[in-house]
C-alpha positions as CSV (number, residue, x, y, z in Angstrom):
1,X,48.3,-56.2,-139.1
2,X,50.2,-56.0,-135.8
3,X,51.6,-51.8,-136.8
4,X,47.8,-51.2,-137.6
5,X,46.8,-52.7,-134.4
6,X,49.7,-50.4,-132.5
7,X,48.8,-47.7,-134.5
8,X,45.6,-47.5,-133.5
9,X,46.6,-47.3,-129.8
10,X,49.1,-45.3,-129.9
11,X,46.4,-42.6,-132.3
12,X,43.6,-43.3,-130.3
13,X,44.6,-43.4,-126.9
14,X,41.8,-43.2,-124.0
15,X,38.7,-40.3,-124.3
16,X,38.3,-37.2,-122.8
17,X,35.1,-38.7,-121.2
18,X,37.6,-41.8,-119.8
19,X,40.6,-39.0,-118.7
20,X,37.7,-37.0,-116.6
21,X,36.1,-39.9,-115.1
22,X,39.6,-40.6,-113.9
23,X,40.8,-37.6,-112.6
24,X,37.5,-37.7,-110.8
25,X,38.0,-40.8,-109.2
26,X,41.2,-39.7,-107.8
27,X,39.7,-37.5,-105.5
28,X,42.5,-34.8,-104.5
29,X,42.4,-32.2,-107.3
30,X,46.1,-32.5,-109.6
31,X,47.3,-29.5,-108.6
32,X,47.8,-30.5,-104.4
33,X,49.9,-33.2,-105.6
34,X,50.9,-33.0,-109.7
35,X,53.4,-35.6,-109.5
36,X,50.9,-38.3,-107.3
37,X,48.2,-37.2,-110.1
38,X,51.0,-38.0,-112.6
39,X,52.1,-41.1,-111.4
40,X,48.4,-42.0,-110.8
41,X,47.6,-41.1,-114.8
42,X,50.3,-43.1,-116.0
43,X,49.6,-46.5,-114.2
44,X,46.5,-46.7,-115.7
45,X,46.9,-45.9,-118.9
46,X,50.7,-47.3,-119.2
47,X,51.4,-43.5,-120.6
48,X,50.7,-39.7,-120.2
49,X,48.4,-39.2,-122.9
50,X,48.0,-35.4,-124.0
51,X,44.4,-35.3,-123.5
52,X,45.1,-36.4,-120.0
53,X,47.5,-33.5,-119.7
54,X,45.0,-31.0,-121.1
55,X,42.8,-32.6,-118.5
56,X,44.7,-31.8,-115.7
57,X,45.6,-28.0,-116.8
58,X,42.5,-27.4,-116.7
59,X,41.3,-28.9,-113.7
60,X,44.4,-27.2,-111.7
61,X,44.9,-24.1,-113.6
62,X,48.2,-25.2,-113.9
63,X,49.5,-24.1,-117.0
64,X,50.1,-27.1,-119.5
65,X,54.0,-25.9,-120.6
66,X,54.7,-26.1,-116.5
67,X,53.2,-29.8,-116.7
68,X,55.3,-30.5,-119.7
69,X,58.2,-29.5,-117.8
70,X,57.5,-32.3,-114.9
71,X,56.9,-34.7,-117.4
72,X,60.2,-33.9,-118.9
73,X,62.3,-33.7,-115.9
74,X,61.7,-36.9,-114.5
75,X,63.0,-39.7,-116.5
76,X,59.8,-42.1,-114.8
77,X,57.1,-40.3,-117.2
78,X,56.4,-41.4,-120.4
79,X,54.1,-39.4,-123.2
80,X,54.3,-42.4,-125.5
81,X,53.1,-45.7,-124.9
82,X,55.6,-48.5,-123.8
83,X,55.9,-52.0,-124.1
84,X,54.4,-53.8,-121.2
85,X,57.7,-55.3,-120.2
86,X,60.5,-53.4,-120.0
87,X,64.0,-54.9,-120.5
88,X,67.5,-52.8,-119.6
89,X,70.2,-54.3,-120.7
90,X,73.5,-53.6,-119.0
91,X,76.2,-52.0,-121.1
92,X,78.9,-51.1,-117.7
93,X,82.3,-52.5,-118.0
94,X,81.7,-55.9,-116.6
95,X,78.8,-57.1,-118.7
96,X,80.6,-55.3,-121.9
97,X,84.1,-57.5,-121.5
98,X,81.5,-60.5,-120.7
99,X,79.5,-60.5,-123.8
100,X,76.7,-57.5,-123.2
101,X,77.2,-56.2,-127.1
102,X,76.2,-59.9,-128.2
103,X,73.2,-60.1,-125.6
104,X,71.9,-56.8,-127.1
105,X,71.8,-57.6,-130.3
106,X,70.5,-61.2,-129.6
107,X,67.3,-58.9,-127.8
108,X,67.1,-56.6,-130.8
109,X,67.3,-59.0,-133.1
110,X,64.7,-61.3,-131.5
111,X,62.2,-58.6,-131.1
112,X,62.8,-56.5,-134.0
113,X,63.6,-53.0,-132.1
114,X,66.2,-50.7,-131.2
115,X,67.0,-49.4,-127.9
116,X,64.2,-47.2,-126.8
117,X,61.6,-48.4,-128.6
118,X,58.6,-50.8,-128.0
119,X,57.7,-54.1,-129.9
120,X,54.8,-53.6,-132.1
121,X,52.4,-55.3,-130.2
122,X,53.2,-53.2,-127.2
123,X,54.6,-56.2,-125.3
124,X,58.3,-55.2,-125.0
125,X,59.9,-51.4,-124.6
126,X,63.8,-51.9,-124.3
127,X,67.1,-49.5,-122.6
128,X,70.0,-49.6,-122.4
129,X,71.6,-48.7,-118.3
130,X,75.0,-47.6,-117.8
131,X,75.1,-50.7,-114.9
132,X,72.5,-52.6,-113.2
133,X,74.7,-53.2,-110.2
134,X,74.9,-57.1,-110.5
135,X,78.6,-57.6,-112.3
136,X,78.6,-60.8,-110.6
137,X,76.1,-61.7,-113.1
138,X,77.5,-60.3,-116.0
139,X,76.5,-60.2,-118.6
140,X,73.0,-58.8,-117.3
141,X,70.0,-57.7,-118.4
142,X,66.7,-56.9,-116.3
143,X,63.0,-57.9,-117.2
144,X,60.4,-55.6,-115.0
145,X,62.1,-56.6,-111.2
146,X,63.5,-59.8,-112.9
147,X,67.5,-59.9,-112.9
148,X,69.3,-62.4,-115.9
149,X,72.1,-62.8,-115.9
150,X,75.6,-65.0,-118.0
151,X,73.9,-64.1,-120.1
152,X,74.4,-65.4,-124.0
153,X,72.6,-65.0,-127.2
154,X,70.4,-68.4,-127.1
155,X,69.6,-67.3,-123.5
156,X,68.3,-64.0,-124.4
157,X,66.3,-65.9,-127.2
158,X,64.5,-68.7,-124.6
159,X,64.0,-65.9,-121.8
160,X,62.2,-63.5,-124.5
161,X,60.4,-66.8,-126.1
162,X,58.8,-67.5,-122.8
163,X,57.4,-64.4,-121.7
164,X,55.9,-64.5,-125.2
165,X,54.3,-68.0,-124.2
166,X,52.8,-66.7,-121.2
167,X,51.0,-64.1,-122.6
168,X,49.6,-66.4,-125.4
């Protein structure tokens, strides 16, 4: 029930109607600012959605293979939808000789997905960063803004159990 729930988001995605009240409401047409329009697109809609891109072509006469080539170039945009959360895990030399390898596949394991891909629900997306700058803490992984750190398996499993519970 849950993959027919995502898959419905993920097919669906907003309407055209939605996308052009949007782009409306932003005021400045895309094309004096694509990357502000961008950025503005995907914090409502958690995604860049291809009618929203088809939107904006038209609107700036920017062609939509030139928009596709921001989109690609900047590791921030996302033309799929992502779990609300976002978890990095730290795989740098500190956190690996501390345990990281166990912490990551205590998160996989937990929420049933491989790195760079969301939970079904849409509640988790997860990466793994080459360091997260905090070896002090290692190991480490990050939740949104939120730093974790010595890290271990049963950890990972509490930490991931509670931002479930508050979203219940």
């Amino acid at each position: 029930m849950v993959d027919e729930k995502r898959e419905a988001v993920v097919t669906a995605g907003p309407s055209d109607a939605e996308i052009e009240g949007f782009l409306e409401s932003l005021g400045a047409p895309p094309e004096t600012n694509l990357i502000g329009a961008l950025q503005e697109i995907q914090e409502k809609f958690g995604y860049l959605p291809r009618v929203a891109l088809e939107a904006v072509s038209r609107r700036s006469r920017i062609p939509l293979s030139r928009i596709y080539g921001v989109v690609t170039f900047y590791a921030q945009f996302y033309t799929e939808p992502r779990g609300r959360h976002t978890i990095l895990c730290c795989r740098g030399t500190a956190c690996h000789v501390k345990g990281a390898p166990r912490v990551l596949d205590a998160v996989q394991q937990e929420l049933g997905i491989d790195e760079g891909e969301s939970t079904p629900d849409l509640m988790f997306y997860l990466e793994t960063v080459a360091c997260l700058g905090t070896c002090f803490l290692a190991p480490v992984m990050m939740i949104d803004n939120e730093y974790f750190g010595d890290l271990t398996p049963s950890k990972v499993t509490r930490i991931l159990q509670s931002y479930r519970s508050q979203s219940a």
